[in-house]
C-alpha positions as CSV (number, residue, x, y, z in Angstrom):
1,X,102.3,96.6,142.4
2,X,102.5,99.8,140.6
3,X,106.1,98.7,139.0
4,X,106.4,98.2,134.8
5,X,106.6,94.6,134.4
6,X,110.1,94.6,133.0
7,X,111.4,96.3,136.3
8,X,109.2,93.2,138.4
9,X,110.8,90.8,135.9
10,X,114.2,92.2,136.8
11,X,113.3,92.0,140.6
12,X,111.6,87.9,140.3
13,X,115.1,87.1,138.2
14,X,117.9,89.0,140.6
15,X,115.6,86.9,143.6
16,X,114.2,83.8,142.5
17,X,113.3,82.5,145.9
18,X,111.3,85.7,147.1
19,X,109.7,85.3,143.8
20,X,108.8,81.5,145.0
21,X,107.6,82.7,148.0
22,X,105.7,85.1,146.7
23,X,103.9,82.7,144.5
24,X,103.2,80.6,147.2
25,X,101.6,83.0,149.2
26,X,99.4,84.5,146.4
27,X,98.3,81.2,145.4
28,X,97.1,79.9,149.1
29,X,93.7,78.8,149.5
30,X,93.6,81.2,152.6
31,X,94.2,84.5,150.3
32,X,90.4,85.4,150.2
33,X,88.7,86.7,146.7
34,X,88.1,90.3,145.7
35,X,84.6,90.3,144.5
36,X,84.4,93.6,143.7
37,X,87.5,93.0,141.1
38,X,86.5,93.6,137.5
39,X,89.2,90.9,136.8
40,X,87.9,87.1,137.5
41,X,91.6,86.0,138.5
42,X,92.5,87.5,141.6
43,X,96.3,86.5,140.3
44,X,96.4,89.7,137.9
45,X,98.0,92.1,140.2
46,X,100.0,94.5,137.8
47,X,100.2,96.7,135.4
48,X,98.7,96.0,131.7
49,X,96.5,93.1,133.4
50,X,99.4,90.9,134.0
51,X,100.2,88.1,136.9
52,X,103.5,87.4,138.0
53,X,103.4,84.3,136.6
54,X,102.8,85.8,132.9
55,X,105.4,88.4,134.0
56,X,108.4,85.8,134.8
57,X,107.1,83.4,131.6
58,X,107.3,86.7,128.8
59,X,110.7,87.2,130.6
60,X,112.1,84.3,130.6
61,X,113.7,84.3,127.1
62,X,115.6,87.4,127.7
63,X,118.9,87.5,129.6
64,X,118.8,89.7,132.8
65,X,121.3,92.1,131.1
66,X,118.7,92.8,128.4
67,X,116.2,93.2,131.2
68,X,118.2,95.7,132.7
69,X,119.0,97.4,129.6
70,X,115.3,97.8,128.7
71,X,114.8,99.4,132.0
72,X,118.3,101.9,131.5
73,X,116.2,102.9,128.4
74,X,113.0,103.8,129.6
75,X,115.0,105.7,132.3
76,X,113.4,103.7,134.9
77,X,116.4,104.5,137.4
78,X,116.6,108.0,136.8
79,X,116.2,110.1,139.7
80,X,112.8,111.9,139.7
81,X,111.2,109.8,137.4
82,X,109.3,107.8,139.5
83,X,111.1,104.8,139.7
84,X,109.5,104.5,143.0
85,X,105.9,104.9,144.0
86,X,105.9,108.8,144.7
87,X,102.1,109.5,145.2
88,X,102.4,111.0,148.6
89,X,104.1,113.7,147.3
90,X,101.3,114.4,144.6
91,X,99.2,117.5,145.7
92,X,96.1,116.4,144.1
């Protein structure tokens, strides 16, 4: 959940079907509401307000190399740069 959106656009386009399933299981009538949720669509899961929906629909014009570029450019892969959740290791 914490991942930029072009690096969950990069993960819904390399698996489209976990990406399906995901959808399906996000949009089942048994997922209950948060009330407490300043947003009113419990959908809106990411970062900058975004669904994965919106995330997959602002993605789909671009190729998945241009995905992956943007990511190489933002030096999302980089070692150390939190390219993975790393708040355990925070000392706060």
């Amino acid at each position: 959940m914490k991942k930029r959106p072009n690096k969950i656009a990069l993960a819904a386009r390399d698996e489209p079907e976990l990406a399906r399933q995901f959808l399906e299981v996000i949009h089942s009538p048994t997922v209950r509401p948060v009330p407490h949720r300043k947003q009113q669509d419990n959908k809106i899961m990411y970062r900058f307000n975004t669904s994965l929906e919106q995330i997959i629909a602002t993605s789909a014009p671009l190729s998945r190399d241009e995905i992956y570029e943007a990511l190489k450019g933002d030096h999302s892969f980089d070692t150390g740069s939190c390219s993975e959740s790393c708040e355990v290791f925070n000392d706060d």
